[in-house]
C-alpha positions, 0 to 999 in steps of 0.5 A: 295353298287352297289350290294344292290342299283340293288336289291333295284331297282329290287324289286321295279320293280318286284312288291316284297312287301314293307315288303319283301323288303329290304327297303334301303335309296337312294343313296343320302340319304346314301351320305348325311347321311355319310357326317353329321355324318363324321362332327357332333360334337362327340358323338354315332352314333346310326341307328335304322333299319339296313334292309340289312345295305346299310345305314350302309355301309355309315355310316362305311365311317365316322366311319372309319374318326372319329374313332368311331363304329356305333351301328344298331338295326334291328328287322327282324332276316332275315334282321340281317342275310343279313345285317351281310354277307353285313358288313362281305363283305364289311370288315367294322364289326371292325366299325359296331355292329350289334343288333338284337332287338327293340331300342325302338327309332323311325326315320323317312326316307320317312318324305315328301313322307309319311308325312301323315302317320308320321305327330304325329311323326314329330310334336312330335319330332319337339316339344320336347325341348329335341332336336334339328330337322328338315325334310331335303328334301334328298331321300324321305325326312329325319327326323333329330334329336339331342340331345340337 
């Protein structure tokens, strides 16, 4: 995680563009993504945007508690390749299936910071009676929802 977390800060300093970037979340977001899933009552964890599979390696701590695997989509065959070697190294490919293709799901990270842009989403999703969610001020701000 180390490893990702410096070239997620240097790409950031170094003016890489948003979409050559891997575009991880924080470290606090990670942190908090693995304890709700280590305690989330059972069912699939499921990501939708694996990048290089820095949120991934979070979610792998619970996975490997629940006994359980994650599946992540990723579009970007770049980011699949990346992500791959990251879960390959990390020796977590036993909890992780890795997709490469669209979910044809949304999730929202960066719900405060780019909440202008993501709003219609948010609103929607805060209003279907499908599930239950919210906007937990983590990182950049995490749009969280479950099925009901």
């Amino acid at each position: 995680m180390a490893y990702l977390e410096t070239i997620d800060a240097s790409d950031r300093l170094d003016g890489t563009p948003k979409g050559l970037r891997m575009r991880q979340v924080p470290p606090e977001t990670g942190r908090f993504l693995a304890i709700l899933a280590a305690g989330a009552p059972p069912g699939q964890l499921l990501e939708i945007g694996t990048s290089a599979g820095y949120s991934g390696l979070w979610l792998s701590l619970a996975c490997r508690q629940r006994e359980q695997r994650l599946t992540t989509f990723e579009v970007d065959a770049e980011k699949v390749k990346l992500a791959g070697e990251t879960f390959r190294l990390a020796g977590v490919e036993d909890v992780v299936q890795l997709v490469q293709g669209d979910a044809r799901l949304r999730l929202a990270d960066n719900a405060l910071n780019h909440r202008d842009v993501l709003e219609p989403f948010i609103q929607h999703a805060l209003s279907d009676d499908r599930v239950d969610g919210l906007v937990v001020p983590v990182g950049n701000g995490v749009l969280l929802c479950r099925k009901i």
